[in-house]
C-alpha positions in Angstrom: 14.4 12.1 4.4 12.1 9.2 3.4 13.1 7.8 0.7 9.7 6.4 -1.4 9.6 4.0 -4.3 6.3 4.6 -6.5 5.5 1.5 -8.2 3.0 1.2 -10.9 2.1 -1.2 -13.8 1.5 1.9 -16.3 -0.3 -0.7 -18.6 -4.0 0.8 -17.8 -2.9 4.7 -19.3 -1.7 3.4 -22.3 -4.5 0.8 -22.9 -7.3 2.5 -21.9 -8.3 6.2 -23.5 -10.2 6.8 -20.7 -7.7 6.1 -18.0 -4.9 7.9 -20.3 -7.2 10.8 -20.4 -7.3 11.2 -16.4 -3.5 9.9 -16.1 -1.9 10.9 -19.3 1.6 10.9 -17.5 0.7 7.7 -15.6 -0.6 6.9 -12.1 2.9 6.7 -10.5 3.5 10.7 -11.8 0.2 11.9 -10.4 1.3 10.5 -7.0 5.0 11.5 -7.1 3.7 15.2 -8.4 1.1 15.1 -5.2 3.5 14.1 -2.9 6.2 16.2 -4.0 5.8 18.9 -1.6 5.9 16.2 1.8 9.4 16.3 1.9 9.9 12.8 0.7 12.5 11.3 -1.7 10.3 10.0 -4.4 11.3 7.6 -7.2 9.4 6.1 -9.4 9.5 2.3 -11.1 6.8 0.7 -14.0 6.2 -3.3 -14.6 7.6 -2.9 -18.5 9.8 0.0 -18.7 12.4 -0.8 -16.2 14.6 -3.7 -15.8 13.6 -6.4 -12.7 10.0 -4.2 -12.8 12.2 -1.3 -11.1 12.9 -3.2 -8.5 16.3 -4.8 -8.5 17.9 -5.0 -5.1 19.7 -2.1 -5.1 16.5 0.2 -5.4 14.8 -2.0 -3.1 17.5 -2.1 -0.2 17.6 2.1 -0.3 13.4 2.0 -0.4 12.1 3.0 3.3 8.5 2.6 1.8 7.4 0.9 -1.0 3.6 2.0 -2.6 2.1 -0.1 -5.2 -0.8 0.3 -7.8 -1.5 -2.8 -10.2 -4.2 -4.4 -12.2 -4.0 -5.8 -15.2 -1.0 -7.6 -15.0 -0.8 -9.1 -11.3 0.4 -12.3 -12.9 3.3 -11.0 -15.0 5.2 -9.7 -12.2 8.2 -12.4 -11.2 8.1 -15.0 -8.5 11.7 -13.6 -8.0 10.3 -9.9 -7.8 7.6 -10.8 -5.4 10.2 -12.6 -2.9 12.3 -9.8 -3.0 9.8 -7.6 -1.6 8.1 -10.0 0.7 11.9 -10.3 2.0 12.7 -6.0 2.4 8.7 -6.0 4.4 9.6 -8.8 7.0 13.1 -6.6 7.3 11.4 -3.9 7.8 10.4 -1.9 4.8 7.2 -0.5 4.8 4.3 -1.1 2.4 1.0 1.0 1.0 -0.7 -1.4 -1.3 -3.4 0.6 -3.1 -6.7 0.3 -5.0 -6.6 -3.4 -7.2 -3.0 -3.8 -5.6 -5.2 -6.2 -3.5 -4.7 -8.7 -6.1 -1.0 -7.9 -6.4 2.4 -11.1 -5.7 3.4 -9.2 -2.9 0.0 -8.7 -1.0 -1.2 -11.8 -1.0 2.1 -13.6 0.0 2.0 -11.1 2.8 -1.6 -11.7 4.1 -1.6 -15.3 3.5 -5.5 -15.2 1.8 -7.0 -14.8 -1.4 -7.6 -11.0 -0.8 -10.7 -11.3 -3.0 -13.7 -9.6 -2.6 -16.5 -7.8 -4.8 -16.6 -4.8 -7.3 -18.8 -3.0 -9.7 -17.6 0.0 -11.9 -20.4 2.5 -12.2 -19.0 5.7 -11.2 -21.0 5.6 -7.8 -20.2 8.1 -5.1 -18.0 6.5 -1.8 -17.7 8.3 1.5 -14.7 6.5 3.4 -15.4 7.6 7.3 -12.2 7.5 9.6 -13.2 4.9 12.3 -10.0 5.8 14.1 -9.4 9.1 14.4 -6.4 9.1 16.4 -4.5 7.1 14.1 -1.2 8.8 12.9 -3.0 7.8 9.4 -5.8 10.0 9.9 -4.0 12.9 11.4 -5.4 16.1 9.6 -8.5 14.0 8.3 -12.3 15.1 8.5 -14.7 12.0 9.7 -15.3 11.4 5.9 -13.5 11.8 2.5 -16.2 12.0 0.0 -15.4 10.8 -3.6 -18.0 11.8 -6.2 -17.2 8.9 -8.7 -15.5 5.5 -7.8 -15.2 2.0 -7.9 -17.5 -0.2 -6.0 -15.3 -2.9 -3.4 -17.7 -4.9 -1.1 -17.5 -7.3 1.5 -16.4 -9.6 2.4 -12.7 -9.0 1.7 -10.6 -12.1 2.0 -7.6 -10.9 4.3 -6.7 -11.8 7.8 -8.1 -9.6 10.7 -6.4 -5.9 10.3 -4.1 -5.2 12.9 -5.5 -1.8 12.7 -9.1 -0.3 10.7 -8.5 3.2 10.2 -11.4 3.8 7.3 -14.2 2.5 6.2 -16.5 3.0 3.0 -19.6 2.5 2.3 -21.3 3.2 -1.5 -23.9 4.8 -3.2 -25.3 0.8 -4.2 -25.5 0.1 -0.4 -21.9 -1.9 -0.2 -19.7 -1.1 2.9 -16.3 -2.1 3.0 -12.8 -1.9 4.9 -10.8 0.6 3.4 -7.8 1.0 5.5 -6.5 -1.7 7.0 -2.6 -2.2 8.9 -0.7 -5.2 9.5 2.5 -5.9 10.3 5.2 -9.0 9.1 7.8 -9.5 10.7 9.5 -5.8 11.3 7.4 -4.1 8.6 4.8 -2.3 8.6 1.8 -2.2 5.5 -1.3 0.5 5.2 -3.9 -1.0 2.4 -5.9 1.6 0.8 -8.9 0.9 -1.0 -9.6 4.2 -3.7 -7.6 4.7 -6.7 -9.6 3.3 -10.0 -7.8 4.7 -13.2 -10.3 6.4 -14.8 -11.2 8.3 -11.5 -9.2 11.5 -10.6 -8.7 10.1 -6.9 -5.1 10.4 -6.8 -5.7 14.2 -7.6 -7.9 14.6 -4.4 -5.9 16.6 -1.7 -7.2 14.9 1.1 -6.6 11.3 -0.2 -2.9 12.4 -0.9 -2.6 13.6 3.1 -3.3 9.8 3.4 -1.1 8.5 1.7 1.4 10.8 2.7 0.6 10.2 6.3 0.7 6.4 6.0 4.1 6.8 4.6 5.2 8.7 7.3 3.9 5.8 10.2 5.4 2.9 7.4 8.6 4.4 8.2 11.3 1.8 9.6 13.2 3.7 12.4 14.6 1.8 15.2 14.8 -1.2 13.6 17.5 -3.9 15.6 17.7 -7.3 13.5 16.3 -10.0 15.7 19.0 -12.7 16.5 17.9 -16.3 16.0 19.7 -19.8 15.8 21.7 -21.2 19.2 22.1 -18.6 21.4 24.1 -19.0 24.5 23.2 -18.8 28.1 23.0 -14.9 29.3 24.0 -16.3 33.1 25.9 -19.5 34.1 23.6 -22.3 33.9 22.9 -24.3 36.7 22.8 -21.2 39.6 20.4 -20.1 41.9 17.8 -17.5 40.0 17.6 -14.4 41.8 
């Protein structure tokens, strides 16, 4: 069992009619109500509603993957927050960053960059096109997803070179951009995925869902031995003949 933390700001569906209107229960419920039938352990944690933003350390040391959906409110989550989860992904945690979590504490501490890059909402259509089918990410997935009506991301995007480019987009304006991108700190492992504006109904889209579902999945820790650092002592008698 996988056990999933959901984390969301839940600041755009209360704010915004429109969003509330496609996400009246919140962004984190659509996903944990379209993931419910992967056979994952799904909780779920908001910026406001929950004490330490739902992630004190006790949530965070029993999370195996951690997703994340913010916007508005990058800047109110806690230095002491954003440590934390730096901390659990170098130890191994895994990490799905999604849509304008691009922006978020975590992300950017991670990557080391601005993460910037450009947008435009005007309901455009996106087709993301898997540029790596036999990624575990795209198991199951067509060569394109096609969304009717999203948000416009365009290049250049200000992160280091993906370990990993699994999809890429291109939109209806003529912007391409890189829409799944891995990395790895330390011994965790993070999937970025680009779709996901709030007052699109991405999140109810099955095949988007089998992404996320399947990025879980390879964010997984298993087999994860604690490296050793500091002194270490000689593993044969020093001084002898090297055979």
């Amino acid at each position: 069992m996988i056990n999933v933390t959901i984390w969301n700001e839940f600041l755009n569906e209360k704010l915004n009619d429109e969003a509330k209107q496609v996400y009246p229960d919140g962004i984190h419920k659509a996903l944990a109500d379209g993931l419910s039938g992967e056979g994952f352990a799904i909780r779920t944690a908001t910026l406001r509603d929950d004490a330490e933003h739902g992630l004190g350390e006790e949530i965070l040391n029993s999370t195996d993957v951690l997703l994340w959906w913010g916007h508005k409110a990058h800047d109110q989550v806690s230095d002491e927050v954003t440590a934390r989860v730096v901390k659990r992904v170098e130890e191994g945690m895994g990490l799905i960053v999604l849509h304008s979590g691009h922006f978020s504490k975590p992300f950017k501490a991670l990557m080391g960059t601005s993460c910037d890059l450009k947008w435009r909402v005007a309901g455009e259509q996106e087709i993301i096109w898997s540029v790596n089918p036999s990624h575990p990410i795209a198991n199951g997935i067509d060569a394109k997803i096609l969304l009717e009506r999203e948000e416009m991301y365009g290049e250049f995007f200000d992160i280091p070179a993906p370990d990993e480019l699994v999809f890429v987009s291109n939109f209806e304006g003529g912007e391409v951009f890189r829409t799944g991108c891995t990395f790895r700190r330390g011994s965790g492992k993070i999937f970025y995925f680009r779709p996901g504006h709030e007052t699109y109904p991405t999140y109810y889209q099955p095949d988007i869902l089998k992404v996320i579902a399947n990025s879980i999945r390879w964010a997984y820790p298993t087999g994860i031995v604690k490296p050793i650092y500091g002194k270490s002592e000689p593993v044969r008698p020093l001084g002898g003949v090297l055979v």
